[in-house]
C-alpha positions as CSV (number, residue, x, y, z in Angstrom):
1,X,-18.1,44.2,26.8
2,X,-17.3,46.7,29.6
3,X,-13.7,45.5,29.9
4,X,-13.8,46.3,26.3
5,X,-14.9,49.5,26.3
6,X,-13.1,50.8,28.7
7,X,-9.8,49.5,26.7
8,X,-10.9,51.8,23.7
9,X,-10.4,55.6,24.2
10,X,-13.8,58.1,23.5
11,X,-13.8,60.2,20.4
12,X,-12.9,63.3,21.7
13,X,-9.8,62.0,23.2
14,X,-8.4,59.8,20.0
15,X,-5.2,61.2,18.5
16,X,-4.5,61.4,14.9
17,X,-2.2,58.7,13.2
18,X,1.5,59.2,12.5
19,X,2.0,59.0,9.1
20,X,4.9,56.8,8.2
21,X,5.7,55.5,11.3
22,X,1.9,54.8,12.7
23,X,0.5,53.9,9.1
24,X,1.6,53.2,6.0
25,X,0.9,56.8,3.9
26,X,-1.8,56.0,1.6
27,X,-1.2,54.7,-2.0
28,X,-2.6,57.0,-4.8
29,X,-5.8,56.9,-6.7
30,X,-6.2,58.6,-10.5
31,X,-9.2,60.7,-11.3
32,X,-12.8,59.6,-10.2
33,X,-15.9,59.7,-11.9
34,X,-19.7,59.8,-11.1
35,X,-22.7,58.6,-12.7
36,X,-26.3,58.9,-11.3
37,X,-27.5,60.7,-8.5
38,X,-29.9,58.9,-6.3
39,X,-27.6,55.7,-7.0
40,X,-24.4,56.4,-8.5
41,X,-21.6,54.1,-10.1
42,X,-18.1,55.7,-8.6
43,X,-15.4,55.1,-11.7
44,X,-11.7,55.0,-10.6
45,X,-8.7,55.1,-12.1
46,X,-5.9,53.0,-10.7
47,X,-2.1,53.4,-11.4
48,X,0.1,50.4,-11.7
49,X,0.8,48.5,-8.1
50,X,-1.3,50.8,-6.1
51,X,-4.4,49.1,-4.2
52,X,-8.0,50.6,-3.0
53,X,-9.7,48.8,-0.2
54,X,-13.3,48.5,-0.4
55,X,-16.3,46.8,2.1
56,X,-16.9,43.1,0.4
57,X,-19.9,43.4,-2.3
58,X,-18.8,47.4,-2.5
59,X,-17.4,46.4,-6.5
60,X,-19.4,46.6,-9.6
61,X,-16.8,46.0,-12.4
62,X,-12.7,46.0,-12.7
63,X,-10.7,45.6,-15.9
64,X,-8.1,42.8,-16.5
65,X,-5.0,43.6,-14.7
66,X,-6.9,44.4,-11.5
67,X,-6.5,41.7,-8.9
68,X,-8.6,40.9,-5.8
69,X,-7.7,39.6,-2.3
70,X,-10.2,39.7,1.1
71,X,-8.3,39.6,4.5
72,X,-9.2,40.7,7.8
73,X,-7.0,43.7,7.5
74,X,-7.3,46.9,6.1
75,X,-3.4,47.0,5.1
76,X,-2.8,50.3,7.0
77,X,-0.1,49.1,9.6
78,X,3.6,49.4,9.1
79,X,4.5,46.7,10.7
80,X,2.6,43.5,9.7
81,X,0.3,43.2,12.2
82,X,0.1,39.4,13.9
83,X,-2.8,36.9,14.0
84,X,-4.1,38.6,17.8
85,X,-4.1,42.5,16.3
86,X,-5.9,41.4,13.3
87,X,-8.7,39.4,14.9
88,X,-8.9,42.1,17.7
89,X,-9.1,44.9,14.9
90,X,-11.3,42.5,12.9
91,X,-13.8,42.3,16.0
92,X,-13.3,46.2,16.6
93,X,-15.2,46.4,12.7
94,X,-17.8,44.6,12.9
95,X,-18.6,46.8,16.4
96,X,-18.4,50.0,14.2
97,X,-20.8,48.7,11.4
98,X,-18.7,47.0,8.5
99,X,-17.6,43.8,7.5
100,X,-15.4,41.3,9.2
101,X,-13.0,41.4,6.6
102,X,-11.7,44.3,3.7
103,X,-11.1,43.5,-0.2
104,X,-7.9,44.8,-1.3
105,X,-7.8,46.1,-5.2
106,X,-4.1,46.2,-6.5
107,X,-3.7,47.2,-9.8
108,X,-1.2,44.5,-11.0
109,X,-0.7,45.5,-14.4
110,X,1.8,48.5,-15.7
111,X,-0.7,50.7,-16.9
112,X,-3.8,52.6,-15.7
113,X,-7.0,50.6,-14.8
114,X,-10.5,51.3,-14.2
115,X,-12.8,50.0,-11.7
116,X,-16.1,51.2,-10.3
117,X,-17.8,51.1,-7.0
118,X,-21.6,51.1,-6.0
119,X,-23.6,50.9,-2.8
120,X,-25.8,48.2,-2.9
121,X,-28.5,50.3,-1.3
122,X,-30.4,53.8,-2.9
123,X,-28.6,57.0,-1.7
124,X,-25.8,58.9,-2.1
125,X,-21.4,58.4,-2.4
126,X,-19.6,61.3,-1.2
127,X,-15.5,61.6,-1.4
128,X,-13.2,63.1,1.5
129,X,-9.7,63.5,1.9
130,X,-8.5,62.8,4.5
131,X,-5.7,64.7,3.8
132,X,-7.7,68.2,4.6
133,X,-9.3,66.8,8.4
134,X,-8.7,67.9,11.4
135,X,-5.5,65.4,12.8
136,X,-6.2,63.4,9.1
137,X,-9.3,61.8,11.3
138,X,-12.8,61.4,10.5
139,X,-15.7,60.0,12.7
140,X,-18.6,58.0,11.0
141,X,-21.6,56.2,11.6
142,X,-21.8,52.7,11.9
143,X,-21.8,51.1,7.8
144,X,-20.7,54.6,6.2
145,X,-17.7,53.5,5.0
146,X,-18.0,52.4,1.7
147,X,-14.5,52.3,0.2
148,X,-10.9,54.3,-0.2
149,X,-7.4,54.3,-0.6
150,X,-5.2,51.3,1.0
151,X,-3.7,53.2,4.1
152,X,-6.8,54.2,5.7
153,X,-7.0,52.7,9.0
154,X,-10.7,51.5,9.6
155,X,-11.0,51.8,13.6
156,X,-13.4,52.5,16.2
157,X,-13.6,55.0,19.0
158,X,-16.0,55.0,22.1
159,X,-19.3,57.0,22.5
160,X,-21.2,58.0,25.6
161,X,-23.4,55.4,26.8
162,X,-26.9,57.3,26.0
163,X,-26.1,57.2,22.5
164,X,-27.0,54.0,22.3
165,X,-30.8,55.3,22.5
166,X,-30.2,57.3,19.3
167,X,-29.1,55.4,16.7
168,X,-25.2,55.5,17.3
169,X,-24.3,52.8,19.6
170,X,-21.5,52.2,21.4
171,X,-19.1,52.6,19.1
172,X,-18.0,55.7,16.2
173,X,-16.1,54.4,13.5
174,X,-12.8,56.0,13.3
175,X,-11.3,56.8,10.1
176,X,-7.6,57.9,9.5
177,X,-5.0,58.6,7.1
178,X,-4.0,60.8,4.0
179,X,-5.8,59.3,1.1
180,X,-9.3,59.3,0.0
181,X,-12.4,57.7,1.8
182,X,-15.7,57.4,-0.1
183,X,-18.7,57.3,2.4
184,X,-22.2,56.0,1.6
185,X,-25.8,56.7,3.3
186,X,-29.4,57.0,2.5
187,X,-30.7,60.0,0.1
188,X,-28.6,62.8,-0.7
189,X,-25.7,63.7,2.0
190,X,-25.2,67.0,2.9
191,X,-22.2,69.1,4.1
192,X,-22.6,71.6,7.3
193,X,-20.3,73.9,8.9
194,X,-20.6,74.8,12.6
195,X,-18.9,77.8,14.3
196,X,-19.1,77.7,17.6
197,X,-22.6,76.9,17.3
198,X,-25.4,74.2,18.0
199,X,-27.0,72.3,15.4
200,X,-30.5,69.9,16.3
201,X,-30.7,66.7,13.8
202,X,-32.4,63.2,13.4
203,X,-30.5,60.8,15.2
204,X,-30.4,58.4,12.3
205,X,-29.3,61.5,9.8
206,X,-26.0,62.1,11.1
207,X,-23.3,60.4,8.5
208,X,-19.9,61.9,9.4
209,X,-17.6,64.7,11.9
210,X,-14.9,65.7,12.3
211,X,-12.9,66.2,15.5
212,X,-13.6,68.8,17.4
213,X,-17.5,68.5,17.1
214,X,-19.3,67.1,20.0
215,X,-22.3,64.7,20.4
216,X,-25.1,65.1,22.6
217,X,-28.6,63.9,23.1
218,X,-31.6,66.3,24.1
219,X,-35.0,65.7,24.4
220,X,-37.6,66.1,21.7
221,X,-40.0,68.5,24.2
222,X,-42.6,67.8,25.9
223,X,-44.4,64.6,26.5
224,X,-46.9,65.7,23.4
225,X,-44.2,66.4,21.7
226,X,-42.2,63.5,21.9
227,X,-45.3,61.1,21.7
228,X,-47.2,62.6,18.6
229,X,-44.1,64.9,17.2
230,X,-43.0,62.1,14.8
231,X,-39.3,62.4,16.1
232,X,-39.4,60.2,19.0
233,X,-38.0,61.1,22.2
234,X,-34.9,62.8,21.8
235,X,-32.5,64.6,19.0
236,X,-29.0,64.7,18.6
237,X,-26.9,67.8,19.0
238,X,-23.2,68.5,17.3
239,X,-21.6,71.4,18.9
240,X,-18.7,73.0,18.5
241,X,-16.2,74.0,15.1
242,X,-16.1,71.9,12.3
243,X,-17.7,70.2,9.4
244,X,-20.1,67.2,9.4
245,X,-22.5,65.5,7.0
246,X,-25.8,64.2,6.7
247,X,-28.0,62.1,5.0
248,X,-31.6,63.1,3.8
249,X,-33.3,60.0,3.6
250,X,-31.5,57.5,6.1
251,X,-32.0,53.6,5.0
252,X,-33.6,53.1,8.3
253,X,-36.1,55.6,7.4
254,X,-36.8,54.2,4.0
255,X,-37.1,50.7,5.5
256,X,-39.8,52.2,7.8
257,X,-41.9,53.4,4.9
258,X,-41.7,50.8,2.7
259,X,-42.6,48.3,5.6
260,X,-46.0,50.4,5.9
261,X,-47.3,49.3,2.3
262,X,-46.7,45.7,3.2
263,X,-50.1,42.9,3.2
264,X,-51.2,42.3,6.7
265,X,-50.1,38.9,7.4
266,X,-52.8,36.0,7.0
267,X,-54.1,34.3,10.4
């Protein structure tokens, strides 16, 4: 794991893809729609021969003409990649959070064709192009990922070693391209905007940044604090300029209070 780590560059030394050369440039998606709030259904429109890649279980209904295929290999390379790259970039997802494989969705037909996409858990799907990023990149959290345009590069890029006490691990995911990405997390997500500036927030809240934000971990307080303060021991910090997203009611959060209402277990 150490050799490993040290093979993949940290986050605030990544570089942004080369579109064309690097990756493919993404393939197009029509208008979207969404219905519902706390659990939405995300309706796409699909031109003829062009593909969406989605997490496996991520689809709730395609029309006929709409084919399906699950690789391990989100389809973003120029170059077809060999059978080493693909289990090595394969591994590298499952570190960040998502499936060992992707489900490619190519519209096969000659005509436009809807599908729709849905997380399986309660919360919220927010669209970002990447197109309008910093370097075309965004960072996520480990699962956020829910689905996007074939060209997006799914990847991963190193943390610092204490976030693995809050909630991050050792690994951001890494996403890149010029298409859209649809992210999913607990609750409502939320946009912020930081200039210059630091910004305090649950470890398990954070959802997305983009590059040029930086990731710290501070200390709740005091020792009363961090014992009886109901935030544990330390917060996150993102500093710097830039955009990131949040999440109101993370799934590990939700977990944690449904577990309380749960019958003692029988001796």
């Amino acid at each position: 794991m150490a050799c490993c780590c040290c093979c993949i560059p940290h986050y605030t030394n990544v570089s942004g893809p080369d579109i064309g050369r690097d990756v493919i440039k993404s393939h197009q998606m029509g208008s979207h729609t969404t219905t519902g709030d706390s659990m939405p259904l995300i309706e796409v429109a699909l031109p003829p021969q062009q593909c969406m890649i989605s997490e496996p279980g991520a689809m709730s209904f395609s029309q006929k003409g709409i084919g399906m295929e699950t690789i391990f290999d989100d389809g973003s390379s120029v170059n077809e990649p060999g059978c080493c790259t693909k289990c090595k970039t394969c591994c590298l997802r499952t570190c960040s959070g998502e499936g060992a494989s992707v489900a490619h969705w190519t519209n096969n037909s000659d005509s436009v064709r809807q599908m729709g996409f849905a997380s399986p858990l309660p919360g919220h799907i927010v669209a970002i192009d990447l197109k309008t990023m910093p370097e075309n990149m965004l960072f996520t959290m480990n699962g956020s990922f829910l689905f996007g345009a074939k060209g997006t590069r799914i990847d991963v890029a190193r943390t610092d070693c204490k976030q693995c006490c809050c909630g991050a691990g050792l690994f951001f995911q890494k996403l890149d391209g010029d298409g859209k990405v649809f992210l999913n997390a607990g609750g409502t997500i939320i946009k912020q905007n930081l200039n210059n500036e630091t910004h305090r927030i649950d470890p398990a809240s954070l959802v997305a940044f983009t590059k040029g934000l930086t990731i710290d971990v501070q200390r709740a307080g005091t020792c009363m604090t961090m014992c009886c303060g109901g935030e544990g021991m330390a917060l996150t910090t993102i500093s710097g300029e830039g955009d990131y997203w949040i999440a109101s009611s993370p799934w590990s959060s939700q977990l944690a209070y449904a577990l309380g209402f749960l019958p003692p277990k029988k001796s």
